[in-house]
C-alpha positions in Angstrom: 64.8 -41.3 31.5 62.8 -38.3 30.2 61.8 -35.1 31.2 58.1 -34.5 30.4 57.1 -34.2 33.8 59.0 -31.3 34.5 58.6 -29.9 31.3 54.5 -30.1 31.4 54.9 -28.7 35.3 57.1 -25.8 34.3 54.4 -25.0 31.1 51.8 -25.7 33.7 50.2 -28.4 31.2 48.3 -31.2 32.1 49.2 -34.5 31.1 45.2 -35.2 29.2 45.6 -31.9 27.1 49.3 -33.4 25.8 47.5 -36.8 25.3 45.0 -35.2 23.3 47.2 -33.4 20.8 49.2 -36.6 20.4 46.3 -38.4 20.2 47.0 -41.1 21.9 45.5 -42.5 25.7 45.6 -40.7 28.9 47.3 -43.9 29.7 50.2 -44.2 27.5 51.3 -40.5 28.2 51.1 -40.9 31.5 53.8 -43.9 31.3 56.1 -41.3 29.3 55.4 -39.0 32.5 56.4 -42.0 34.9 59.1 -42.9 32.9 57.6 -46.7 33.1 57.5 -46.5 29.6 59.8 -44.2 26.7 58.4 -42.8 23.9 59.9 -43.7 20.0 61.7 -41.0 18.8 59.4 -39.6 16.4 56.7 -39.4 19.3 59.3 -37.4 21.3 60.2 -35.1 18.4 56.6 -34.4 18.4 55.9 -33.7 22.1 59.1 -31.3 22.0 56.7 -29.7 18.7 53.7 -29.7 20.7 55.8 -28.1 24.1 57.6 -25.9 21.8 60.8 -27.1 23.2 63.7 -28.6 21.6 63.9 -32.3 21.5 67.0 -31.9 24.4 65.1 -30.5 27.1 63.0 -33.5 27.2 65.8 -35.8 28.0 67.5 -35.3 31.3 71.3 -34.9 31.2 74.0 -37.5 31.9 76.8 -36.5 34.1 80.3 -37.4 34.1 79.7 -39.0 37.5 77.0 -41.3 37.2 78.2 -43.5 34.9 
């Protein structure tokens, strides 16, 4: 699970404007959004680039307790 959702909310950046400096479909970053689909690593690495974020604060944390 990723995420870019709350990432793009907290920036207040839409989902088309990240698809278009990815360049890739409104479509496919849209099922990194959902989480129906993850992104390969070097496509993350770039959206953290893109967000100016660090690669970490696109993946949500595991706790102790869930697993």
């Amino acid at each position: 699970m990723n995420r870019i959702k709350e990432v793009l909310e907290e920036k207040g950046i839409k989902q088309t404007w990240l698809a278009e400096k990815l360049g890739k479909s409104y479509n496919m970053v849209n099922g990194y959004v959902q989480n129906r689909q993850q992104p390969r690593l070097e496509i993350l690495f770039e959206i953290a680039k893109i967000l100016n974020v660090e690669v970490a604060d696109l993946l949500e944390k595991r706790n102790k307790d869930n697993e």
